[in-house]
Phi, psi and omega in degrees: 000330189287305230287317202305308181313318190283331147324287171333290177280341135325308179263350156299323197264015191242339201268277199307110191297173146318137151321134188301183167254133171247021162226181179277156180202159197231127156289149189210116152208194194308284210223175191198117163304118175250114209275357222254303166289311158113036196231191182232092215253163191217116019266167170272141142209146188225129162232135189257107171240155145065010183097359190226145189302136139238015176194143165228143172073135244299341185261016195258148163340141167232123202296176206257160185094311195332131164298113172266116164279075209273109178233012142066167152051310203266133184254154122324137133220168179288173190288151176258156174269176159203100176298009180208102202211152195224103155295344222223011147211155179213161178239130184292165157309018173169107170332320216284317151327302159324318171297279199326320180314292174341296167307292179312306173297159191270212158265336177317291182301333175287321210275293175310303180328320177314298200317282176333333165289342190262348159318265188338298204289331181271355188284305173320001182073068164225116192259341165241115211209179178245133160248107227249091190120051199212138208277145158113339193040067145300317196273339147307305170309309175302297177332292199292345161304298168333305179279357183269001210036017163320315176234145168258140184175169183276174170324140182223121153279112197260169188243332184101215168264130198294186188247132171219168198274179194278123196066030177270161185321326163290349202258109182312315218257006178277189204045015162264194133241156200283153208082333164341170153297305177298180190270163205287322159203168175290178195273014184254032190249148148176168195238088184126145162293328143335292185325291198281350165311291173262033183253319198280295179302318212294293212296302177325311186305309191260026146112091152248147184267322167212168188224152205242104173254156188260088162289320199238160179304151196236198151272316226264321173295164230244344178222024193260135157275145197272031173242004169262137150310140169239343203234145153291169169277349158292298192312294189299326185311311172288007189252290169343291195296335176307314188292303222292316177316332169274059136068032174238153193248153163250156199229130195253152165256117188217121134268339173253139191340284197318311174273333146323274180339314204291302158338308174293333165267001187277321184094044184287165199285312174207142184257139188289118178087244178111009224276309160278359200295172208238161185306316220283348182262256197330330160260032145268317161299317176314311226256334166242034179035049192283107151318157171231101192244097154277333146072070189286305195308325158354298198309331201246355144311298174318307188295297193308337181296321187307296193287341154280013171091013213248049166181160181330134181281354183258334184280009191250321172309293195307309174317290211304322199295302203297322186325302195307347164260311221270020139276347183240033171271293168335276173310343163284309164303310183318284196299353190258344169071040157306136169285103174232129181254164180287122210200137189232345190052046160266142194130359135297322174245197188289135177276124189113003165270010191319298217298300137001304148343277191327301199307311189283322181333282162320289197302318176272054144100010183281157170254165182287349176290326198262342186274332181282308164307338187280352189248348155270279195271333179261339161312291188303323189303327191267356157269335147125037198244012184313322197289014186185348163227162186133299188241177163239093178225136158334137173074341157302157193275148190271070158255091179251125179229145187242148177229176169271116184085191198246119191281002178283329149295330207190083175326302247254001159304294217301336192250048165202060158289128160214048150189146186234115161237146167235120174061063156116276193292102177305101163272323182228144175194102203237132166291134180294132202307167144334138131232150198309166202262154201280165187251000000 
């Protein structure tokens, strides 16, 4: 009976949201970032009713009654997004655990396995993510709790499971066999345009917000290299024309040009990694204004699993091949001025490092105003959320997060969140860290 209680009160308190607010209340801290401009005014204020900015700055109305919230110190920013993110796994302290694990849980049990992650990520000030991939359509199910408020976590756009050709970076069951525990392939697998057509309607019919196809071969997978093309130029032209006809948008996983290219002329909305392209790719997307979710910080999640043994000896081969490009495809997309939002692939690494993101941005040529944008204003566009999420302007939905000191001085502000509100509602309200000194 203790264990149970104690059980209990463990998913009440990983679950249970925040209290509604039950007056309007006005944030007050030193500055507050305008994602719109990219700049930093001073003093920040924000005042919040009903769940939406209804005023910024030190002159906007204030309803009578309000909570004045004193956050010191401090920036305002809008909630950040992270457009590429797997709630729905993290990797334990041995690969080799993880498989075998996989096999054993149930989907209940997979399903409970979430919370604390979507817990983590949002207490780091991420009010919004793409969740790009999950078996089971789970991160749907996490969505809609989320939004009933059942579980706390951020806004979640799901994607389902992704769709890949048969022994493609997507397809789970590939290097297995059959009789195996696993499955023979994932359920996003298919083969032909006619096939992946309707894997597109399939995914949809069961609440996907967008869809995630696997043009290219990846790292993580155990027989895909990540520069082979996977998809045919039919095969991609049909899964694009299937979405953008329901009004859903798409998102490809490309580390290599060709399938990267192919995808980009198919008209996906944004490409993933991106780790090899070549100029004739970045200048295509520039040129059809194809987003870029580079999820750099992956790379340096994957390498620390590496350097503690903690993966596959051949997936360790493959992270090395891709390294050797993918800072300077980046600093080339930064100067070619590629539209880029902010994607961390987290649940590669540990869930709640998002933030860790920023920093390469800048060290690969971003100024910090534009590495900030990329997870405010250029996020919501490529998620389609402008009209309501993105800036702190009136009539937006209230996802505010504060950090310590000016992240424009010092990116690295952004991994010192010690407030959170999503819609209205204070989930972390932390004394605030020291902030660091500028450089």
């Amino acid at each position: 009976m203790r264990r149970a209680l104690l059980l209990g009160s463990l998913l009440l308190s990983l679950s249970a949201p925040a209290a509604e607010p039950s007056q309007a209340q006005v944030l007050r801290a030193a500055r507050l970032f305008d994602a719109t401009t990219g700049k930093v005014v001073t003093p920040g204020v924000v005042v919040v009713a009903e769940g939406k900015v209804v005023g910024v700055g030190p002159k906007a109305p204030v309803p009578q009654g309000a909570k004045v919230v004193e956050l010191g110190d401090a920036t305002l920013l809008p909630g950040f997004m992270d457009a590429h993110t797997h709630l729905t796994v993290e990797p334990g302290p041995d690969w080799r655990k993880d498989v075998i694990d996989s096999f054993q849980r149930t989907i209940p049990e997979q399903t409970l396995d979430t919370l604390p992650w979507a817990r983590t990520t949002l207490m780091a000030g991420f009010t919004t993510v793409r969740n790009l991939g999950a078996e089971d359509f789970i991160d749907v199910g996490l969505r809609n709790s989320i939004a009933r408020g059942n579980v706390v976590g951020p806004r979640i756009l799901s994607s389902g499971s992704s769709l890949s050709s048969t022994g493609g970076h997507c397809d789970f069951g590939n290097s297995w066999r059959k009789g195996l525990m696993a499955r023979d392939a994932s359920p996003g697998v298919a083969d032909g345009p006619d096939a992946l057509r309707a894997r597109v309607r399939e995914t949809l019919k069961y609440g996907a917000d967008l869809i995630k196809v696997c043009a290219t071969g990846g790292v993580m997978s155990f027989n895909a290299e990540p520069d082979a093309p996977q998809l045919t130029q039919a095969e991609l032209d049909a899964v694009v024309d299937e979405a953008h006809a329901r009004k859903r948008k798409v998102a490809a996983h490309a580390h290599g040009a060709e399938g990267a290219k192919r995808a980009i002329r198919a008209g996906v909305d944004s490409v993933e990694h991106g780790t090899l392209l070549d100029d004739e790719a970045l200048e295509l997307m520039k040129r059809k204004g194809t987003w870029y979710v580079p999820t750099a910080f992956a790379f340096h999640g994957v390498q620390e699993l590496a350097d503690k043994g903690n993966l596959p000896p051949d997936t360790v081969v493959k992270l090395r091949a891709v390294n050797q490009r993918r800072e300077q495809v980046l600093r080339k997309a930064i100067a070619m001025k590629v539209r880029i939002a902010f994607g961390t692939d987290a649940g590669v690494f540990v869930h709640g490092r998002n933030a860790e993101e920023f920093a390469l941005l800048v060290a690969a040529g971003m100024s910090p105003a534009e590495a900030l944008r990329a997870a405010t204003v250029n996020a919501a566009e490529l998620l389609g959320v402008s009209d309501r999420l993105g800036t702190l302007e009136p009539g937006k939905l209230a996802d505010v997060v504060a950090v310590s000191g000016n992240p424009l001085q010092d990116i690295r502000a952004t991994q010192k969140v010690f407030f959170v509100m999503k819609e209205g509602v204070i989930h972390r309200h932390d004394t605030p860290p020291s902030p660091a000194p500028s450089r």
